[in-house]
N, CA and C atoms as a LAMMPS dump frame, in Angstrom:
ITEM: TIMESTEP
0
ITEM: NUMBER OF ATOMS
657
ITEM: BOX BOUNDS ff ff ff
-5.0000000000000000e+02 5.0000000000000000e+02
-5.0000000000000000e+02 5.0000000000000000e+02
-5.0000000000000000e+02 5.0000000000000000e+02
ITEM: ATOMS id mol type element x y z
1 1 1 N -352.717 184.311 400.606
2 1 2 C -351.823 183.147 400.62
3 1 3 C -352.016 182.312 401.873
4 2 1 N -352.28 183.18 402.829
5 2 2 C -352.569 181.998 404.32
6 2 3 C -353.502 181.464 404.224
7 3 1 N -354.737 181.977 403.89
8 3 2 C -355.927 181.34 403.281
9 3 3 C -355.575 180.139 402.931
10 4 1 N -355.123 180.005 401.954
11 4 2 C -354.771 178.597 401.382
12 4 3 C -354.513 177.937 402.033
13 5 1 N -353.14 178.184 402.94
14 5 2 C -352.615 177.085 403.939
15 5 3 C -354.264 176.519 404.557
16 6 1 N -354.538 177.36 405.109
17 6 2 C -355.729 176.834 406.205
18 6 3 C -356.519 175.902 405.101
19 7 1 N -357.134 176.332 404.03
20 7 2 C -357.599 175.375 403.084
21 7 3 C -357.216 174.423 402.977
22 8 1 N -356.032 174.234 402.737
23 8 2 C -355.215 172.595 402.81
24 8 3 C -355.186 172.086 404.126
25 9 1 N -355.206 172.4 405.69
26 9 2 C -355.738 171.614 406.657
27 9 3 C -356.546 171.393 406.972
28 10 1 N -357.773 171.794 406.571
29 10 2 C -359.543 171.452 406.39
30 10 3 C -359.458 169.884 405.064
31 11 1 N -358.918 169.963 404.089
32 11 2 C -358.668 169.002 403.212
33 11 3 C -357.983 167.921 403.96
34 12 1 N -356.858 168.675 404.988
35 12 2 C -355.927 167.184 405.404
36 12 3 C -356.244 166.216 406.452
37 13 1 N -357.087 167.289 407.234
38 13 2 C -358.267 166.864 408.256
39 13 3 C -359.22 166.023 408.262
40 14 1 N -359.734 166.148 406.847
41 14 2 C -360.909 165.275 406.723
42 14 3 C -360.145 164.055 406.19
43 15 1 N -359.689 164.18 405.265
44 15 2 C -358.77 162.825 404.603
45 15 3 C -358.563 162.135 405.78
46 16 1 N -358.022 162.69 407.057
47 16 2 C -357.296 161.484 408.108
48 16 3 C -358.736 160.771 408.223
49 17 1 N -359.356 161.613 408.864
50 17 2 C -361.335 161.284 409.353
51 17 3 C -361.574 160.151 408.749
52 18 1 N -361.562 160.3 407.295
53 18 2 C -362.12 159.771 406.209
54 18 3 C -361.296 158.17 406.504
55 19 1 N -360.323 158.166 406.969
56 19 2 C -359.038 157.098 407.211
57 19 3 C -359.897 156.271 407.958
58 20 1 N -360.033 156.748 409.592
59 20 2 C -360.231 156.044 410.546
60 20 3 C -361.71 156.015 410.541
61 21 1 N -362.746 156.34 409.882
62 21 2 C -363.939 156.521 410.46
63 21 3 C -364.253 154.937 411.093
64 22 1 N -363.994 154.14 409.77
65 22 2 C -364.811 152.869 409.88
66 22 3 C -363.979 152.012 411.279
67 23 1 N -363.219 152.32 411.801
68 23 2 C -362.533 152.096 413.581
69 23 3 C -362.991 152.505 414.607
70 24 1 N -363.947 153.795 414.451
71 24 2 C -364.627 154.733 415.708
72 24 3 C -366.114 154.311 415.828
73 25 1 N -366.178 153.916 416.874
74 25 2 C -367.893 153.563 417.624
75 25 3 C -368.016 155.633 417.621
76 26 1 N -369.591 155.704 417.666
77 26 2 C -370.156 156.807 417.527
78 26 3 C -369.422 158.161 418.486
79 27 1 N -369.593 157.509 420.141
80 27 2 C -368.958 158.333 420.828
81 27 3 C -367.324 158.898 420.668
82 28 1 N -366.822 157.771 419.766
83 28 2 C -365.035 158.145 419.834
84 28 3 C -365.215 159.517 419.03
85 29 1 N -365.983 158.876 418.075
86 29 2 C -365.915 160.025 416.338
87 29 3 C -366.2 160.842 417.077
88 30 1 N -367.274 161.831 417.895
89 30 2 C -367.869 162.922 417.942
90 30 3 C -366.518 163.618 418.971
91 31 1 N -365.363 162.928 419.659
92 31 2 C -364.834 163.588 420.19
93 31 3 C -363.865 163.823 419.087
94 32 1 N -363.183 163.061 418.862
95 32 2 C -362.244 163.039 417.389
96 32 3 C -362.929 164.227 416.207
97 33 1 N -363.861 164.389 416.064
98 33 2 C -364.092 165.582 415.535
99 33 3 C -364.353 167.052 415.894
100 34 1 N -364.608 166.599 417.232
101 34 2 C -364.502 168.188 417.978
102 34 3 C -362.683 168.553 418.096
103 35 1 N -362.18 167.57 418.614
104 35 2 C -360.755 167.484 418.589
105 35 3 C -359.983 168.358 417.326
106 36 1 N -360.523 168.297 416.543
107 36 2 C -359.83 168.599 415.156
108 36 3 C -360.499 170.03 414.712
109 37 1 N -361.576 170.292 415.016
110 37 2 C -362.367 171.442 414.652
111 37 3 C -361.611 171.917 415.656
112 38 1 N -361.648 172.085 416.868
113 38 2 C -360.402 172.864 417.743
114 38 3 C -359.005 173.589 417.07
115 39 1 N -358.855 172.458 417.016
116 39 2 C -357.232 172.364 416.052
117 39 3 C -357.678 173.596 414.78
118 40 1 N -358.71 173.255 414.115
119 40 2 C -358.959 174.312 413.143
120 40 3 C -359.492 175.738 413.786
121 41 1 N -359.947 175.566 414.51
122 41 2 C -360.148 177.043 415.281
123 41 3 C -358.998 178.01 415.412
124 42 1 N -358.17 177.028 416.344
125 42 2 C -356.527 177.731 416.605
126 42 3 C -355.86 177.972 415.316
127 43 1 N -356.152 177.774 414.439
128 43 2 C -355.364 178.234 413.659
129 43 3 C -355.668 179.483 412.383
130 44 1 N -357.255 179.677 412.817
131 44 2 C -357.86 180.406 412.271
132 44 3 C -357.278 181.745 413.108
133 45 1 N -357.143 181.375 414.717
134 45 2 C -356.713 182.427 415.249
135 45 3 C -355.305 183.03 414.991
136 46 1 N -354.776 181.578 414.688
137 46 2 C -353.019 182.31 414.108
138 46 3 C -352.816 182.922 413.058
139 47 1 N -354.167 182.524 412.182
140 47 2 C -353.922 183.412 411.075
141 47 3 C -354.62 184.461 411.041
142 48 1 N -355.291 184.981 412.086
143 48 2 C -355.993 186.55 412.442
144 48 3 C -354.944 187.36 412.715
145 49 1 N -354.034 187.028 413.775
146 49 2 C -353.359 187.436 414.199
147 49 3 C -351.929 187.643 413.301
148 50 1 N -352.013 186.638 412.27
149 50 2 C -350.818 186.768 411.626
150 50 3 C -350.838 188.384 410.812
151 51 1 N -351.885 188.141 409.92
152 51 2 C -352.421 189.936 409.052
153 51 3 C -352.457 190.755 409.772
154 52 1 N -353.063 190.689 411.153
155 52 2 C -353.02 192.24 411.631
156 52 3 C -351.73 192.522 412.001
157 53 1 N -350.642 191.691 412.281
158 53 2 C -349.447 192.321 412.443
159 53 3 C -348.58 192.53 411.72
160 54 1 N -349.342 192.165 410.462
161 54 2 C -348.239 192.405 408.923
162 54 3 C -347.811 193.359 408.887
163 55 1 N -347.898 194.665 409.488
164 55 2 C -347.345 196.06 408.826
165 55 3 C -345.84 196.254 409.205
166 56 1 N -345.399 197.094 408.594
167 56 2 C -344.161 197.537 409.283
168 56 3 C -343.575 199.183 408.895
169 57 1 N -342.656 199.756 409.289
170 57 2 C -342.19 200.77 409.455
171 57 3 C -340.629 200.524 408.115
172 58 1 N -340.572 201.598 407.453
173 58 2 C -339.106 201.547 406.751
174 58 3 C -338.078 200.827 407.962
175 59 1 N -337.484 199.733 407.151
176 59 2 C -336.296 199.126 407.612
177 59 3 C -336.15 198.287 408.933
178 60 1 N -337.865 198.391 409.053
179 60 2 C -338.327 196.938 410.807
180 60 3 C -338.23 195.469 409.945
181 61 1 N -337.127 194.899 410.332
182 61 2 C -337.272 193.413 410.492
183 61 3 C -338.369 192.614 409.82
184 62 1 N -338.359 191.716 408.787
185 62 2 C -339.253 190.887 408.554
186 62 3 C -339.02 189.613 409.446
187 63 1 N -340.45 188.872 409.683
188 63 2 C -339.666 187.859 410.43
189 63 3 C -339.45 186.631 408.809
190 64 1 N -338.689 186.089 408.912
191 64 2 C -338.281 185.075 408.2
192 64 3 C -337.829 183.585 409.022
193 65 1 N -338.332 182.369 408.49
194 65 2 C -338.544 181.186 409.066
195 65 3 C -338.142 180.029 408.097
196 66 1 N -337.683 179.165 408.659
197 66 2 C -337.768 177.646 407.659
198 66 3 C -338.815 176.988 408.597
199 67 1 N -339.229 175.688 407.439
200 67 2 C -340.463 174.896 407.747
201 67 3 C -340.119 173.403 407.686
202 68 1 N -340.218 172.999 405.634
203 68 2 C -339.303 171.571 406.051
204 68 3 C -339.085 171.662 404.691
205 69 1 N -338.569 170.211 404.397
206 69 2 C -338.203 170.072 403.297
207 69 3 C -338.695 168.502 402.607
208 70 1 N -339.033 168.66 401.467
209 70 2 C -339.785 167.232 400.52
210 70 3 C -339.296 167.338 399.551
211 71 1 N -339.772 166.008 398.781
212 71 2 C -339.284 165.301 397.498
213 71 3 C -340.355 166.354 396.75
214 72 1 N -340.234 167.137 395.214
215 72 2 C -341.178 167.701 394.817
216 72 3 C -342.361 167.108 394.414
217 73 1 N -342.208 165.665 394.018
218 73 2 C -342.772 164.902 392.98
219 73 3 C -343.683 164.089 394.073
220 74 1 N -343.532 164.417 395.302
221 74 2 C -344.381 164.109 396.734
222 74 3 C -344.244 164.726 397.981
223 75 1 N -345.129 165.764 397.817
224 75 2 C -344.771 166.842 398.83
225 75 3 C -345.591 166.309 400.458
226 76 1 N -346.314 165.974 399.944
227 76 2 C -346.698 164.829 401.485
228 76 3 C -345.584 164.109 402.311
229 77 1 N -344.944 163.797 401.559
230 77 2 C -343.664 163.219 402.369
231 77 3 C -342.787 164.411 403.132
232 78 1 N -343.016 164.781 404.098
233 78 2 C -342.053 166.091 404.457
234 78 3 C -341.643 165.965 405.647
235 79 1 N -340.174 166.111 405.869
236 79 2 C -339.697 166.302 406.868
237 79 3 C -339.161 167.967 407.328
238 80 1 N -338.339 167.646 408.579
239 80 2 C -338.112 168.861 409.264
240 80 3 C -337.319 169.231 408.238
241 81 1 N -336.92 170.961 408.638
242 81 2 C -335.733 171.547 407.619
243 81 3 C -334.628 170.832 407.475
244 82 1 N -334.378 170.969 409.042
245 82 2 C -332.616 170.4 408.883
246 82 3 C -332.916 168.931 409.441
247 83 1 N -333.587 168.422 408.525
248 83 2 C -333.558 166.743 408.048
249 83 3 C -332.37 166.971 406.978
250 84 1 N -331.721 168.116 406.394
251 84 2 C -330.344 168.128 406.048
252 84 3 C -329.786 168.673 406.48
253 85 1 N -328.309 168.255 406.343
254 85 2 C -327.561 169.257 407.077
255 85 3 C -326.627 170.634 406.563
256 86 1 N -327.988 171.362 406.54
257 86 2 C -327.64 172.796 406.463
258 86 3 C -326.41 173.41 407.543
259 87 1 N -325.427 174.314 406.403
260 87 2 C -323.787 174.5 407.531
261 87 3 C -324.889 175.085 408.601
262 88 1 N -325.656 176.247 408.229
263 88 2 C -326.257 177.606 409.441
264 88 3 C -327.459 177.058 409.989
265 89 1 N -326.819 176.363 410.573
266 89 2 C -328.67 175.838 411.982
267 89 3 C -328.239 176.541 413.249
268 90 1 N -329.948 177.015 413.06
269 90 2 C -329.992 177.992 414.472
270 90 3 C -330.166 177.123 415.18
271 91 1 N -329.49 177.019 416.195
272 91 2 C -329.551 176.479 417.688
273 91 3 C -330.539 177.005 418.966
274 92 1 N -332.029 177.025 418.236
275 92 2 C -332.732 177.383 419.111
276 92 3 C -334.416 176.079 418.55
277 93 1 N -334.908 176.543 419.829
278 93 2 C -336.581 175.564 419.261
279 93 3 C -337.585 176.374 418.526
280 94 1 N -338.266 175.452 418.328
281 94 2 C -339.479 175.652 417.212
282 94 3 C -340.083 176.465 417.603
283 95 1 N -340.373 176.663 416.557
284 95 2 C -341.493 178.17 417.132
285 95 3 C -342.65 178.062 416.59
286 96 1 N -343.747 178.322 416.794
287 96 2 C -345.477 178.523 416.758
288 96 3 C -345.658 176.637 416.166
289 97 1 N -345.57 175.881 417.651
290 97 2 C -346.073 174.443 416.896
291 97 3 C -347.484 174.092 417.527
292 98 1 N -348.403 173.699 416.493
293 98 2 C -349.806 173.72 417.259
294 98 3 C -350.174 172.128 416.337
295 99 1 N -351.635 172.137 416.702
296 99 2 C -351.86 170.53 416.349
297 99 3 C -352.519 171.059 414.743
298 100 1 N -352.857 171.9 414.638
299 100 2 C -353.063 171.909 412.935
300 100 3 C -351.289 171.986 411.989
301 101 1 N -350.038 172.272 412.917
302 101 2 C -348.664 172.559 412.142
303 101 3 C -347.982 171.057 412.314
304 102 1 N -348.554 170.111 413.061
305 102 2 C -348.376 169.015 413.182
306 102 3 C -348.623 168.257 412.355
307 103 1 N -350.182 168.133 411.978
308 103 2 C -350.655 167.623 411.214
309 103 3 C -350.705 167.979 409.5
310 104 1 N -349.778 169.257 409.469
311 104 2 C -349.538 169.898 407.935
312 104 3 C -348.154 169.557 407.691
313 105 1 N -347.588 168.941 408.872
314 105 2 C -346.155 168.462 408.829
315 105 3 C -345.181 169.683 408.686
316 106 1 N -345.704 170.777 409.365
317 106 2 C -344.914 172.303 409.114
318 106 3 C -343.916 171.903 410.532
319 107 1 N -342.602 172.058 410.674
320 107 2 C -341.852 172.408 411.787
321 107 3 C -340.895 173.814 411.641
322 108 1 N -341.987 174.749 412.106
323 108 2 C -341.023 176.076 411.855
324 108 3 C -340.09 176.409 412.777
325 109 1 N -338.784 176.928 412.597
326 109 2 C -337.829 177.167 413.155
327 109 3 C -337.108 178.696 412.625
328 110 1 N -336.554 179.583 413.854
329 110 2 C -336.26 180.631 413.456
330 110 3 C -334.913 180.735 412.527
331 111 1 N -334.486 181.512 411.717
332 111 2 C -332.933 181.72 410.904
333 111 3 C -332.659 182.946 411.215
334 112 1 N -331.476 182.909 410.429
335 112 2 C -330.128 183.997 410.692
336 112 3 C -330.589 184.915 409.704
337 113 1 N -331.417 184.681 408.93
338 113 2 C -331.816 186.082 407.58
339 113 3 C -332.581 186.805 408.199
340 114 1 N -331.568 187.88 407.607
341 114 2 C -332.161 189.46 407.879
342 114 3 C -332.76 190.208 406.666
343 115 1 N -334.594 190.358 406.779
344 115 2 C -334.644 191.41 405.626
345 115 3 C -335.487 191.882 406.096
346 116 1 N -334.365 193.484 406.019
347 116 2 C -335.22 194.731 406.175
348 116 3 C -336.35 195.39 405.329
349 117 1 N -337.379 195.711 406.045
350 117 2 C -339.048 196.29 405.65
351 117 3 C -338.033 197.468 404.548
352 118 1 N -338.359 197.203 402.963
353 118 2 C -338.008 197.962 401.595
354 118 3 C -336.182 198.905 401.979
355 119 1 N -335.63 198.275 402.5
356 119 2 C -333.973 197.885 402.155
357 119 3 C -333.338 197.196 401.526
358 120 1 N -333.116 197.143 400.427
359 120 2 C -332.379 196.574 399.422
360 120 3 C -331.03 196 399.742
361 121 1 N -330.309 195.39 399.765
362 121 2 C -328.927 194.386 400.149
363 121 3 C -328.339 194.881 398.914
364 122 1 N -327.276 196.215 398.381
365 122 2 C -326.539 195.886 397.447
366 122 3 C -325.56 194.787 396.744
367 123 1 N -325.042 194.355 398.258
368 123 2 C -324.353 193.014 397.889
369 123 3 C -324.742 191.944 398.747
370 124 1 N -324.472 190.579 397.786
371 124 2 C -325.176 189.309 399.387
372 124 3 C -323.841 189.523 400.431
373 125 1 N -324.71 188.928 401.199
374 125 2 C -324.324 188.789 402.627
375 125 3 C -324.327 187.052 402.88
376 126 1 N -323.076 187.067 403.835
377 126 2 C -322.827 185.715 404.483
378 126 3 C -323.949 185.678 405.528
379 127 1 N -324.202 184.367 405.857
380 127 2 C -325.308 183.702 407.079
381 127 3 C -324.258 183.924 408.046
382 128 1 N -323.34 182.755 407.388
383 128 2 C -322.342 181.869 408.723
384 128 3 C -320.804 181.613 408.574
385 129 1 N -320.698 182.799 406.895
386 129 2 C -319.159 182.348 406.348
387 129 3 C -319.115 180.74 406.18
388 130 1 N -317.615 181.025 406.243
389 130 2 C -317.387 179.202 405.452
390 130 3 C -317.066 178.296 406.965
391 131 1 N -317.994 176.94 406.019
392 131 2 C -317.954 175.89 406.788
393 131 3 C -318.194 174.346 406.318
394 132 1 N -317.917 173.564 406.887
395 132 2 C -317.562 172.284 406.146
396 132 3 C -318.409 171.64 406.466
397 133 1 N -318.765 170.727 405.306
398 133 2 C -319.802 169.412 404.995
399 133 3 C -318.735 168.154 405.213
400 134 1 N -319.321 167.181 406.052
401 134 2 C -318.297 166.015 406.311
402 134 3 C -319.093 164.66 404.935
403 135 1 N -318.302 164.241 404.368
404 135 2 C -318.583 163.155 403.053
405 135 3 C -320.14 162.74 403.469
406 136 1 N -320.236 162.395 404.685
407 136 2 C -321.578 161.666 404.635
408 136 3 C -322.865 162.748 404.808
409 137 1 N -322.381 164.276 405.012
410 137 2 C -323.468 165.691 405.042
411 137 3 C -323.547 165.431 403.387
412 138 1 N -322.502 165.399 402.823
413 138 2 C -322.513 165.607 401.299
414 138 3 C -323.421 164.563 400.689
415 139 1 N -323.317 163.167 400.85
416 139 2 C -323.886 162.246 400.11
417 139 3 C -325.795 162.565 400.865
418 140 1 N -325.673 163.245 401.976
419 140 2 C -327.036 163.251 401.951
420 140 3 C -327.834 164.465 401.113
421 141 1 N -326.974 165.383 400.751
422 141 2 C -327.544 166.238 399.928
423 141 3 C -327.517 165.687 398.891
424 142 1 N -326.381 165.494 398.038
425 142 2 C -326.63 164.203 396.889
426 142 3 C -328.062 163.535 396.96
427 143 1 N -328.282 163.087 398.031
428 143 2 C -329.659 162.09 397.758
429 143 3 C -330.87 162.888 397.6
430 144 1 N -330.905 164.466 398.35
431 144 2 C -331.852 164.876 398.136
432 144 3 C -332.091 166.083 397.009
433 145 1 N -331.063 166.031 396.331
434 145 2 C -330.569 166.576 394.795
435 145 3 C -331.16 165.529 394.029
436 146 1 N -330.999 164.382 394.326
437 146 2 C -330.876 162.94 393.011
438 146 3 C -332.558 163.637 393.146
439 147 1 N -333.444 163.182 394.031
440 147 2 C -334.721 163.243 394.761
441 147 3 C -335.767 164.934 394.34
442 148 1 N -335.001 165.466 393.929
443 148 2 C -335.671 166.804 393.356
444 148 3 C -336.303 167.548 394.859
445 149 1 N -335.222 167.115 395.811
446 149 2 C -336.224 168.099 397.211
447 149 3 C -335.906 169.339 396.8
448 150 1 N -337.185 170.006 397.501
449 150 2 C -337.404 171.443 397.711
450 150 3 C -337.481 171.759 399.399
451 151 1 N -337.102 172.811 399.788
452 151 2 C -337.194 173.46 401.01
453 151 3 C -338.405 174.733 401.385
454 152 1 N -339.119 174.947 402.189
455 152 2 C -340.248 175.769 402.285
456 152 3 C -339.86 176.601 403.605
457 153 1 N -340.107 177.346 403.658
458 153 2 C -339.575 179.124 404.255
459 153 3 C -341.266 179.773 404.501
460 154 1 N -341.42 180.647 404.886
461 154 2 C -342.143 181.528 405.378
462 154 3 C -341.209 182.81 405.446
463 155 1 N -341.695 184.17 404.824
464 155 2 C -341.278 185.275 404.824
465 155 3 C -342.712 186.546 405.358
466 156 1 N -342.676 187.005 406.514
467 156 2 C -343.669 187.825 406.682
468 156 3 C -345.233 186.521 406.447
469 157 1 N -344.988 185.434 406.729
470 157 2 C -346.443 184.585 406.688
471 157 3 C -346.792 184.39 405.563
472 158 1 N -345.783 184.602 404.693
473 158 2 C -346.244 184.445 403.272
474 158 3 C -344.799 183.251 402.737
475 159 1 N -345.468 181.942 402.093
476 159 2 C -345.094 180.617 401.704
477 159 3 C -344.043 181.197 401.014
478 160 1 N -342.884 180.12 400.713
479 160 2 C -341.292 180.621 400.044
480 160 3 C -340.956 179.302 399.79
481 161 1 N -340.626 178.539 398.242
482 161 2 C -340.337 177.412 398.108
483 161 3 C -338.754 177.414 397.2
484 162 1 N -337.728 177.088 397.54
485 162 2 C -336.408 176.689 396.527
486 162 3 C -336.081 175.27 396.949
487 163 1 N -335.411 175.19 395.753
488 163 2 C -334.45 174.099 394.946
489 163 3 C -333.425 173.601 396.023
490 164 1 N -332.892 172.483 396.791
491 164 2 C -331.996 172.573 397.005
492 164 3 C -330.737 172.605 396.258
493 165 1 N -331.009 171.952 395.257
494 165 2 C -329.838 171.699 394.213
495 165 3 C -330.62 171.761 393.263
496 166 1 N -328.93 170.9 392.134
497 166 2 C -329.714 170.963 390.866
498 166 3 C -328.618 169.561 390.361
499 167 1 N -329.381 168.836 389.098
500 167 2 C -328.258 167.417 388.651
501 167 3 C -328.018 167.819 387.155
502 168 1 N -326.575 167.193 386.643
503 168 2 C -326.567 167.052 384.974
504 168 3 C -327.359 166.543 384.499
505 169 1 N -327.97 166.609 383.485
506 169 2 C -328.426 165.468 382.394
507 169 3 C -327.175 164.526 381.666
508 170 1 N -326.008 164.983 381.753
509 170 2 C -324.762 164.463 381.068
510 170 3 C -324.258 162.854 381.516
511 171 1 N -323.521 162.743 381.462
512 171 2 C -323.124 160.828 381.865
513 171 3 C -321.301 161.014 382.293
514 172 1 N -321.19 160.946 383.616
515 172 2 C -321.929 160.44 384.688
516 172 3 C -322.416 162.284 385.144
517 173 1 N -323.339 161.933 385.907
518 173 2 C -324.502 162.624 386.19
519 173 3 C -323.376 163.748 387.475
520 174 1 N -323.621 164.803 387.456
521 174 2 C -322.934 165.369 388.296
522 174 3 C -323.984 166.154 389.654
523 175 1 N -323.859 166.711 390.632
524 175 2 C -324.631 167.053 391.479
525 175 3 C -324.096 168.573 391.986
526 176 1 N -325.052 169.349 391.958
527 176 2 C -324.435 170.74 392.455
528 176 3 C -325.42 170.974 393.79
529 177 1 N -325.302 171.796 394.657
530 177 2 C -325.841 172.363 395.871
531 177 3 C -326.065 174.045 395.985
532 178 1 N -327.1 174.42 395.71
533 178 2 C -327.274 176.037 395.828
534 178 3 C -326.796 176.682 397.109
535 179 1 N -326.165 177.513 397.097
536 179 2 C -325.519 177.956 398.553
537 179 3 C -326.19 179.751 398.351
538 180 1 N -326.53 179.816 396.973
539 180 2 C -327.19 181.689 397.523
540 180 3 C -328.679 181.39 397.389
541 181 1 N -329.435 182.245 397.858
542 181 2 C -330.607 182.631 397.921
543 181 3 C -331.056 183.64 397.77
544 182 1 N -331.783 184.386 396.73
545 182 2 C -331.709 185.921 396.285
546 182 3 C -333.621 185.933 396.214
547 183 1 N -333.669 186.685 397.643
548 183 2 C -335.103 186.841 397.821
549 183 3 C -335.714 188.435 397.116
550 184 1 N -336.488 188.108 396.507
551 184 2 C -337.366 189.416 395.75
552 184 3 C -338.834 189.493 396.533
553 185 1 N -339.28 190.643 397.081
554 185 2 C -340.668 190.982 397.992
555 185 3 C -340.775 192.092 396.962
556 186 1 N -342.075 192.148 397.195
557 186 2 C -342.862 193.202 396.638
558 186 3 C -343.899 193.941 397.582
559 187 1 N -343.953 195.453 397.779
560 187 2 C -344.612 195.666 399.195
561 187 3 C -345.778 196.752 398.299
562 188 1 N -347.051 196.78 399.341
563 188 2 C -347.654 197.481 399.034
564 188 3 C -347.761 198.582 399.866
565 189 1 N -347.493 199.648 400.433
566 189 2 C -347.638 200.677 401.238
567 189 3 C -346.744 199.565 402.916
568 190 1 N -347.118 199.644 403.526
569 190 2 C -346.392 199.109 404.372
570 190 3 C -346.48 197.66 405.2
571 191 1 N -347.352 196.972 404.115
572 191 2 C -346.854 195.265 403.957
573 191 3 C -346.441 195.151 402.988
574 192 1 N -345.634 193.212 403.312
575 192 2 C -345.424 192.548 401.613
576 192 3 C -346.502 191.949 401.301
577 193 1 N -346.461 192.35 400.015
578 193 2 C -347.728 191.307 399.388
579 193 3 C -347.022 190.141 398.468
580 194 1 N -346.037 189.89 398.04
581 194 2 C -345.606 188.728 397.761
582 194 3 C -343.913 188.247 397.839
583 195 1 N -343.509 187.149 397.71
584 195 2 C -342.422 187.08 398.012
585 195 3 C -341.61 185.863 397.113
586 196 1 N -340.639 185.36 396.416
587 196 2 C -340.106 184.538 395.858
588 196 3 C -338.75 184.569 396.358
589 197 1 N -337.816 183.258 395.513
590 197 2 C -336.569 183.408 395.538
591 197 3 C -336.093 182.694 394.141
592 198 1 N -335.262 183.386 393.645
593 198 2 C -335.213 183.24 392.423
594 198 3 C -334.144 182.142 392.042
595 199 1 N -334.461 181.972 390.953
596 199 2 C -334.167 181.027 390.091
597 199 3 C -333.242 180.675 389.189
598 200 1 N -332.932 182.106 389.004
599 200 2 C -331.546 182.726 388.176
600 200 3 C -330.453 182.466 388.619
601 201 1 N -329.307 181.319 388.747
602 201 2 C -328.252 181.319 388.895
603 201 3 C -326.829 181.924 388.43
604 202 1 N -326.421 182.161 388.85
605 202 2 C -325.128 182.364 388.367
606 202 3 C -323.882 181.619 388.851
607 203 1 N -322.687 182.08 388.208
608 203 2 C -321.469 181.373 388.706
609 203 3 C -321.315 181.496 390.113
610 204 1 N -320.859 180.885 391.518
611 204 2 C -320.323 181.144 392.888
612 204 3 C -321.9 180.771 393.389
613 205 1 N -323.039 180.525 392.935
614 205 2 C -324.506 180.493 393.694
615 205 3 C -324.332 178.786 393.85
616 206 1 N -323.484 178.232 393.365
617 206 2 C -323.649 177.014 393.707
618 206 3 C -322.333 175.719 393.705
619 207 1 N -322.601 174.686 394.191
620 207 2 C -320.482 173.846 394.436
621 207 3 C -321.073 173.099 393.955
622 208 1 N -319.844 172.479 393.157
623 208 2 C -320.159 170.608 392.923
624 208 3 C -319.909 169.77 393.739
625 209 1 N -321.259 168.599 394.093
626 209 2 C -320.718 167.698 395.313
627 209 3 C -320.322 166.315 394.781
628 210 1 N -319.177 165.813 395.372
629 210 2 C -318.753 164.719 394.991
630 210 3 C -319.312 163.632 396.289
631 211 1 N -319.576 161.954 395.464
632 211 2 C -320.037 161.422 396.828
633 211 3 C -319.031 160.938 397.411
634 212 1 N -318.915 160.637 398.934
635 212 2 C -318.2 160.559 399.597
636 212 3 C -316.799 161.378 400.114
637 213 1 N -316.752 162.396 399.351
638 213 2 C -315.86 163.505 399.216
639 213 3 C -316.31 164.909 400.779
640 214 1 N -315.849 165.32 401.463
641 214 2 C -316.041 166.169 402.557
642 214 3 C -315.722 167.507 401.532
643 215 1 N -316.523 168.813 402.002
644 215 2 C -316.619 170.145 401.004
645 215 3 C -316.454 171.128 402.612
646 216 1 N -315.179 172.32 401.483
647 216 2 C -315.79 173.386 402.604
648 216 3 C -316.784 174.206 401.356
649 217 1 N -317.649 175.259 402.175
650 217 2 C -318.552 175.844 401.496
651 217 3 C -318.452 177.507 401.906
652 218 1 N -318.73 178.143 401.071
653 218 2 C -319.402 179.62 402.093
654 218 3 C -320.498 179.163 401.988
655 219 1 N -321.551 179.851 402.998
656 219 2 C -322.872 179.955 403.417
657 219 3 C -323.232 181.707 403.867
């Protein structure tokens, strides 16, 4: 799966190249391309380093991360996570930002989720308990409900994409906001080898937002 990532910044790399070539006298280009092969180096190294430390011990900490969030229907367009306003923002900085996570438009930031190496959660767990969305937090989720955004996560270095919401088809159109997240890993001896979050709703996994209306929520 990291593979890929790196695949898509060799693709996103050249596309810029491909942008500016016809602007660069000979000498600019040859630095502008060492520049970027750099950039791809380092990140070849982050992802060496990412596998060999995949393993873990019964019940060690996965690390878990947010990245950002886009329109689905144009995932190029991406901003930071909490370009919404999520109730549970960690109040700390970014973590692993390099010039290839720049240019993939990744801004990873650490969270409050805890999942333990093959510990099962019988019941969910609160982030941050309840907390309130002020009318204009609400109408911006609204917009990115209307907008079909998705949010992208990293679990153990392995990609994690959900829904923020979801809309009626009915008249007038109603808007809901997912507030659970029910992550499923699958491990092979003592890594994960894959990871989702599912899809399956139920009743209490999600509120109706009204626009201009202020919500309290659990989280």
């Amino acid at each position: 799966m990291k593979k890929n990532k790196i695949n898509s910044y060799t693709i996103d790399l050249f596309l810029l190249i491909e942008d500016i070539v016809v602007i660069c006298d000979k000498q600019s280009l040859i630095m502008l391309l060492a520049s970027f092969l750099f950039a791809f180096f380092l990140q070849n190294v982050n992802f060496a380093t990412a596998v060999h430390n995949g393993h873990y011990k019964s019940g060690e900490q996965i690390k878990v991360i947010v990245s950002n969030v886009d329109p689905f229907h144009n995932p190029t367009e991406k901003y930071d996570y909490y370009h919404l306003p999520w109730p549970c923002k960690v109040e700390k900085k970014e973590i692993d930002w390099n010039i290839g996570s720049i240019i993939s438009g990744e801004r990873d930031r650490t969270t409050k989720y805890k999942i333990n190496f093959g510990i099962a959660l019988p019941n969910p767990e609160s982030l941050c308990g309840q907390k309130s969305l002020t009318a204009a937090q609400v109408d911006d989720f609204i917009h990115a409900i209307k907008n079909d955004y998705q949010y992208e996560m990293w679990v153990d270095d392995l990609p994690v994409w959900g829904r923020v919401g979801f809309y009626s088809t009915e008249n007038p159109v109603e808007y809901y906001l997912i507030t659970h997240r029910h992550f499923h890993l699958r491990y092979n001896r003592d890594q994960v080898i894959t990871v989702n979050i599912s899809t399956v709703l139920q009743q209490g996994h999600y509120v109706l937002l009204e626009k201009g209306k202020p919500l309290d929520v659990k989280s």
